[in-house]
C-alpha positions in Angstrom: 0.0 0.0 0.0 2.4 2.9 0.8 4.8 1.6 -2.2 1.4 2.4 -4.1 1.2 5.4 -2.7 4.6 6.7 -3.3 4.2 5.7 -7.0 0.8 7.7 -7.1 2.5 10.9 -5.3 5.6 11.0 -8.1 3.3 10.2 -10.9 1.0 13.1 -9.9 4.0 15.6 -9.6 5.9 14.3 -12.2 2.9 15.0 -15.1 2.1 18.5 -13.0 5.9 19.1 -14.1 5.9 17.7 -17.7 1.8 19.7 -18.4 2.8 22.7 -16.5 3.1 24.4 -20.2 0.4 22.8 -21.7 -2.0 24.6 -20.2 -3.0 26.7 -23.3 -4.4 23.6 -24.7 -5.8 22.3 -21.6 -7.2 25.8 -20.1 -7.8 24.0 -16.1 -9.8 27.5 -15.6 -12.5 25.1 -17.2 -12.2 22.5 -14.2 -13.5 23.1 -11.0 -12.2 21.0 -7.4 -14.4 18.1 -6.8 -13.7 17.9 -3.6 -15.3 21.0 -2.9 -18.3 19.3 -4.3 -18.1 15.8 -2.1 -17.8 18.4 0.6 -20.8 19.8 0.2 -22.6 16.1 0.2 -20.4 15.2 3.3 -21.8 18.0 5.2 -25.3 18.9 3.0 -27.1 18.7 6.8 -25.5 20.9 8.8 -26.5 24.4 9.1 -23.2 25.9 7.7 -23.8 24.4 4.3 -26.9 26.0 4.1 -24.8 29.7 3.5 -21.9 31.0 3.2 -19.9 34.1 2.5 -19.2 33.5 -0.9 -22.5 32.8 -2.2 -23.7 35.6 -4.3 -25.6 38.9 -2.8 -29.1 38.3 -4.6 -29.6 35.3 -2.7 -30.9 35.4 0.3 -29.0 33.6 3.9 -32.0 31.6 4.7 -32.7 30.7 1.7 -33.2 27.2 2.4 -34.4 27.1 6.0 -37.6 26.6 7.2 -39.3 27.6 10.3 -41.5 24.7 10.3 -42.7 21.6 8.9 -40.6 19.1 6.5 -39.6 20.3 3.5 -37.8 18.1 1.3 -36.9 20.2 -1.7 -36.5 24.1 -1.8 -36.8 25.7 -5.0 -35.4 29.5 -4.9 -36.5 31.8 -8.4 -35.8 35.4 -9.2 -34.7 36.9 -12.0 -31.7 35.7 -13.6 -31.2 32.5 -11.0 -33.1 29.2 -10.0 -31.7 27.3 -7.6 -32.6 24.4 -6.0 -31.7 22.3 -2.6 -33.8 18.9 -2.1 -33.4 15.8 -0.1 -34.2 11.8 -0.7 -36.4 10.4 1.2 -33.5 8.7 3.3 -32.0 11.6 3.8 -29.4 11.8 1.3 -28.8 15.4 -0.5 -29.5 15.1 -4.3 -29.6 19.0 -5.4 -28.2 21.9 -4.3 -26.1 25.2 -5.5 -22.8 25.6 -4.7 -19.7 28.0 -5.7 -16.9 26.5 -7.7 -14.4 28.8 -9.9 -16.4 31.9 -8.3 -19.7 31.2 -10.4 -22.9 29.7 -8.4 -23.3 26.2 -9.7 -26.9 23.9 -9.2 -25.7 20.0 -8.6 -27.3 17.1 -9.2 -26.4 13.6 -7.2 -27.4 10.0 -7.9 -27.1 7.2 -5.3 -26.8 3.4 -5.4 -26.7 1.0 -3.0 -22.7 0.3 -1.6 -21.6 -3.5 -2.4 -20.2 -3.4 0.9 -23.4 -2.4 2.7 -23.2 -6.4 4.4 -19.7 -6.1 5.1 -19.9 -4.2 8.8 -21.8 -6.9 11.3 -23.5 -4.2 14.0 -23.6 -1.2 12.3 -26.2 0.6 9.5 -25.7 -1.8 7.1 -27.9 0.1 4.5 -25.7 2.7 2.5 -25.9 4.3 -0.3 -23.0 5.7 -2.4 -22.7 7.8 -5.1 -23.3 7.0 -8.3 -23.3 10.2 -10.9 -22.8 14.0 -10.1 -23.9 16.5 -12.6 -22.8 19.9 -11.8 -24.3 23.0 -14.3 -22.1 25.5 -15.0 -23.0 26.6 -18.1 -25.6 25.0 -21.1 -23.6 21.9 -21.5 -23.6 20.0 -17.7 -20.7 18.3 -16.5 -21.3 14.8 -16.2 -19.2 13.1 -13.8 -19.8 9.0 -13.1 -18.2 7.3 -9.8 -16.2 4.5 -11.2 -14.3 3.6 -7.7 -14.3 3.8 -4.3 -11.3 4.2 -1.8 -10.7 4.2 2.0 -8.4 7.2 3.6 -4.7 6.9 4.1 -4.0 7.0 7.9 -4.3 10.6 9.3 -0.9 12.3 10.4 -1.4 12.7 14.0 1.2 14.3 14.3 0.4 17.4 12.0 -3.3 18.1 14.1 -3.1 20.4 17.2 -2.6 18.5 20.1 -6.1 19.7 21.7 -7.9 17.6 19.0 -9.6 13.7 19.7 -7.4 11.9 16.7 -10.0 9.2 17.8 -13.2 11.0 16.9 -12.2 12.0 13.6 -14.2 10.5 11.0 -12.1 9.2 9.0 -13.0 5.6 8.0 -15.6 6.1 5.2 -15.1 5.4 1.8 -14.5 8.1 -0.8 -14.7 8.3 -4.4 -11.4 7.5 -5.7 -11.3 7.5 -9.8 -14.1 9.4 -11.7 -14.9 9.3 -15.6 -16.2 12.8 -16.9 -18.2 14.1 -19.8 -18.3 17.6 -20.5 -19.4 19.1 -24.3 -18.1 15.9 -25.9 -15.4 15.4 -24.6 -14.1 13.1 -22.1 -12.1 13.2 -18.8 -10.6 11.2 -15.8 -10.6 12.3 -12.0 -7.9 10.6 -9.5 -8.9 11.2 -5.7 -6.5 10.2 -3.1 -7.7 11.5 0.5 -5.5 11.2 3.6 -2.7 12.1 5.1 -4.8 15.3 6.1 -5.0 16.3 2.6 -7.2 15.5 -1.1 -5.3 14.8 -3.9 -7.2 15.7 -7.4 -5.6 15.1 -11.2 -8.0 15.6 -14.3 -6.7 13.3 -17.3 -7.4 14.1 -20.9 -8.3 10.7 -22.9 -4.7 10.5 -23.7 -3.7 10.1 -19.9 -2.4 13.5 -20.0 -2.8 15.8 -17.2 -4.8 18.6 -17.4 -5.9 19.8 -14.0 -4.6 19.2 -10.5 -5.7 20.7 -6.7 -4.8 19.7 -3.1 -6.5 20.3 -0.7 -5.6 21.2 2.7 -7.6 19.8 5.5 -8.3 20.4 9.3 -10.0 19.1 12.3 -12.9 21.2 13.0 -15.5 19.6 15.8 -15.0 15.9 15.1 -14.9 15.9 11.4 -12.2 17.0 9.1 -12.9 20.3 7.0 -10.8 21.7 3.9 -8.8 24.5 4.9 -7.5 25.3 2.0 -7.4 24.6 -2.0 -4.7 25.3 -3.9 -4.8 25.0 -8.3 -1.2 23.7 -9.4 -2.2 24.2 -12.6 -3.2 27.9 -12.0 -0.9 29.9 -9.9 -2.8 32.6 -8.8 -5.9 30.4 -8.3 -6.4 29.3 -4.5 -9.1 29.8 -1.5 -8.8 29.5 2.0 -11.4 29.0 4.6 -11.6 29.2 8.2 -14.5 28.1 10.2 -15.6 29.6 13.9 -16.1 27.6 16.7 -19.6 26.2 15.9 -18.1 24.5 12.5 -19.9 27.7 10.3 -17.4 29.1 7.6 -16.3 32.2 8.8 -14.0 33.6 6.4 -12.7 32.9 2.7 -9.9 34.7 0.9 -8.2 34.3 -2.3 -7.8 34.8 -5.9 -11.9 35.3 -6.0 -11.9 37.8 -3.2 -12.1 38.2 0.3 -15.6 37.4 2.3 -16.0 37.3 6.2 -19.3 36.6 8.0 -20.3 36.9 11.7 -22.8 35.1 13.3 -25.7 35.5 16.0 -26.8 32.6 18.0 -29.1 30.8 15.6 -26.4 30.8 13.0 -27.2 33.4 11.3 -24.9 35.9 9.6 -25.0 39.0 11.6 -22.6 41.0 9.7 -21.2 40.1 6.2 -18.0 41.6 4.4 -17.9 40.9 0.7 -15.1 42.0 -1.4 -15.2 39.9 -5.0 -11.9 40.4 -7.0 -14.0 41.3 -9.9 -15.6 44.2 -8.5 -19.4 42.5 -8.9 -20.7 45.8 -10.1 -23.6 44.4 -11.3 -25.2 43.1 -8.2 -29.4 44.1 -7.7 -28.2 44.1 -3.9 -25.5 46.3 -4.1 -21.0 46.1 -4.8 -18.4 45.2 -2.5 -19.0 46.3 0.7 -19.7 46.0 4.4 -23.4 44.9 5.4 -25.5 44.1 8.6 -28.5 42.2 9.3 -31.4 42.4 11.2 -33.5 39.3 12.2 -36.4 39.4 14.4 -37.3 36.5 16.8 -38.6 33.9 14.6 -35.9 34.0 12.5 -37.1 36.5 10.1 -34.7 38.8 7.9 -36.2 42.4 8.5 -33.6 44.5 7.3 -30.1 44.5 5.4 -27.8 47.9 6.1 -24.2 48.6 4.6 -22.1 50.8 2.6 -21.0 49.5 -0.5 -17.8 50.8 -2.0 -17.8 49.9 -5.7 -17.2 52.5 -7.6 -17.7 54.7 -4.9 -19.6 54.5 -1.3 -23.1 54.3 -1.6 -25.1 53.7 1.7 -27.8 51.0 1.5 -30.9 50.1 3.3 -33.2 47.2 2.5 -36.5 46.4 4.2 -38.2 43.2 3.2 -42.1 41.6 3.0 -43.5 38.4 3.0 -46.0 36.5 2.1 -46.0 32.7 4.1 -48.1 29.6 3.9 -50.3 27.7 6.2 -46.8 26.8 8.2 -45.7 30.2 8.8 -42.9 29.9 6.1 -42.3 32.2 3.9 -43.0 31.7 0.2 -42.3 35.1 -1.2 -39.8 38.0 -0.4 -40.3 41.9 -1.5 -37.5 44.0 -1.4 -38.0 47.7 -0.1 -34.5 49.2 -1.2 -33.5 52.9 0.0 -29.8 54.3 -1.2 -28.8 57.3 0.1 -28.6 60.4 -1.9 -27.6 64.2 -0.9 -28.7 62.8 2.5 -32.0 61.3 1.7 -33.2 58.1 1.6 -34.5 57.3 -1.9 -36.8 54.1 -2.2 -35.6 52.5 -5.7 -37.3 48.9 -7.5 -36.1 46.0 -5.6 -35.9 42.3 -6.4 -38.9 40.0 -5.4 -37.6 36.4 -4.2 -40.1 33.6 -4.9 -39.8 30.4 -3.0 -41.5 26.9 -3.5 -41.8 24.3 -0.6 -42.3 20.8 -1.6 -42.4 17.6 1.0 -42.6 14.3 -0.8 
C-alpha cells in the first residue's frame, strides 16, 4: 500500500511538471475542485452548508431554511437564477447550488446501493453511495460518473493540534477514488486520493495526459475534518482559504476570487457580512463590494439589510423586506423595499422580489 502510494504521489507531480506548459491547450480555468463538491454532500445537513460568505448577494441567507414543517426540496426563483436544494427520502442530498471557480453552480447527485453495505456486522448496514454527479455550470452540464471507491490513508497525527480527539475523527468512510467525466463531448478522468490530512485531485485528458490538479488542505474542526485550504497547481494565482468559527460555520474565505467574512448571532445566522469579490461584482441588484449588517427578528425573520458599498464609490444602503407565508408560517415570497442614500435622503428605488416553493414528498 504505501509503495502504491509513493508511486501515485511521483506520478502526480511528475505529469504536473511535464503539463505545466500545456495549459493553453488544456485551459484548467475550465475544471473546478471536486472535492469542494463531495464536501458539500459530506456535510449537506448541517447548518453551515446552508450559506456561506461567498455565495452571491441576490440570494438570500436563509434561503433554504424553514421555520417549520418538513420540507424536502426548496426551489429559490428570481430573475436571472433558479436554484434548488432537495433531499431523498433517506435523507441523502440530491440537489443543491454551490460555488466552484467563483460562479454559483446547481448539482445534481445519484445514489446506489454500496456492495459493501453487508460487510460491517452491527452497524447501518444500509448505504448508499454515489453514483453520478452532474454539476451545471453553463448550457452543456458536467457529467461526472463514480467508477471507484477508496478508504483514507492514515491521518498524520502528528500534523493536528494537540487539543484535538485523533479518535473521533471520521475518517474511516469510503471516498470516491477515480471518476470518468463528460463535458461538451469530450471526455475526462478524476484521480482522488484522500489522507494524510489532505485530497489529492488530477484531471486526465483521454490520452492520460494531465490537465488539471488541486490539493487540498484539510483540518480538524469539531469531530470531522474540514478543507482548509485549495490550492490549483495548474493555475498559480488560483487558490481559497477558509476558516470556520467555533460552531463548524465558515467564517471567512480569501483568495484569488476575493475576500468574504461573515459573523454570526446565536441561531447561525450571519449578523454582519463583508464581501469583497476580486471582480468588482458591479452588477449586483443588492449592491457592490461592501460592508453589510443584518437584522432578524425572533422567529428567525430577515427584517432589514444595512451597509455601505464601495464599488465605484460609497453608496449607503438600506433594504427592508415583506412576506408573504403559507399555512406553516414559512415564507414563500420575499419583497424587497430598497433605499440608497442620496444628498442625504433616503430614496426608495425597485427591488428584487424572491419567490420560493416548498415541496415535501
Amino acid at each position: 500500500m504505501i509503495r502504491r502510494c509513493l508511486y501515485f504521489l511521483l506520478t502526480f507531480f511528475f505529469s504536473i511538471a511535464l503539463n505545466a506548459q500545456e495549459t493553453s491547450r488544456n485551459p484548467a480555468a475550465a475544471f473546478f475542485p471536486l472535492a469542494l463538491v463531495l464536501d458539500a454532500v459530506e456535510f449537506a445537513e448541517t447548518p453551515n452548508m446552508g450559506w456561506q460568505p461567498d455565495w452571491p448577494l441576490d440570494l438570500p441567507p436563509d434561503a433554504f431554511r424553514v421555520r417549520n414543517g418538513d420540507v424536502s426540496r426548496i426551489t429559490i426563483e428570481t430573475e436571472g437564477f433558479t436554484y434548488s436544494r432537495q433531499f431523498g427520502l433517506d435523507g441523502q442530498i440530491e440537489e443543491f447550488p454551490v460555488m466552484l471557480n467563483s460562479r454559483m453552480a446547481q448539482v445534481k447527485i445519484s445514489y446506489r446501493d454500496s456492495p459493501e453495505e453487508n460487510n460491517h456486522p452491527g452497524e447501518n448496514n444500509h448505504q448508499r453511495i454515489i453514483s453520478e454527479i452532474q454539476i451545471f455550470l453553463d448550457d452543456d452540464p458536467w457529467v461526472l460518473e463514480i467508477l471507484e471507491y477508496g478508504y483514507s490513508l492514515p491521518i498524520l497525527t502528528n500534523h493536528l493540534p494537540l487539543t484535538t480527539n485523533h479518535s473521533q475523527l471520521t475518517t474511516n468512510h469510503s471516498h470516491p477514488s477515480l471518476i470518468r467525466v463528460s463535458h461538451s463531448g469530450t471526455w475526462y478522468f478524476i484521480s482522488l486520493l484522500r489522507g494524510g490530512n489532505r485530497i489529492t485531485e488530477t484531471w486526465y485528458n483521454e490520452d492520460g495526459e494531465a490537465v488539471g490538479a488541486y490539493v487540498c488542505y484539510l483540518i480538524p474542526v469539531g469531530n470531522d475534518l474540514r478543507i482548509r485550504s485549495v490550492r490549483n497547481y495548474f493555475t498559480a494565482l488560483e487558490s481559497w482559504e477558509y476558516e470556520y468559527n467555533s460552531r463548524g460555520l465558515v467564517s471567512a474565505i480569501s483568495g484569488s476570487a476575493g475576500y468574504f467574512n461573515a459573523l454570526y448571532n446565536g441561531d447561525d445566522y450571519p449578523r454582519y457580512w463583508e464581501y469583497r469579490p476580486s471582480d468588482g461584482d458591479g452588477g449586483s441588484t443588492v449592491g457592490g463590494p461592501g460592508g453589510y449588517s443584518f437584522q432578524w427578528d425572533k422567529q428567525d425573520m430577515l427584517l432589514r439589510l444595512t451597509g455601505e458599498s464601495y464599488y465605484r464609490e460609497s453608496v449607503h444602503t438600506e433594504h427592508r423586506y415583506e412576506y408573504t407565508y403559507d399555512e406553516r408560517g414559512n415564507w414563500t415570497e420575499r419583497r424587497e423595499i430598497r433605499m440608497i442614500s442620496n444628498m442625504g435622503l433616503l430614496i426608495p428605488s425597485p427591488g428584487t422580489t424572491v419567490m420560493r416553493y416548498l415541496e415535501n414528498e
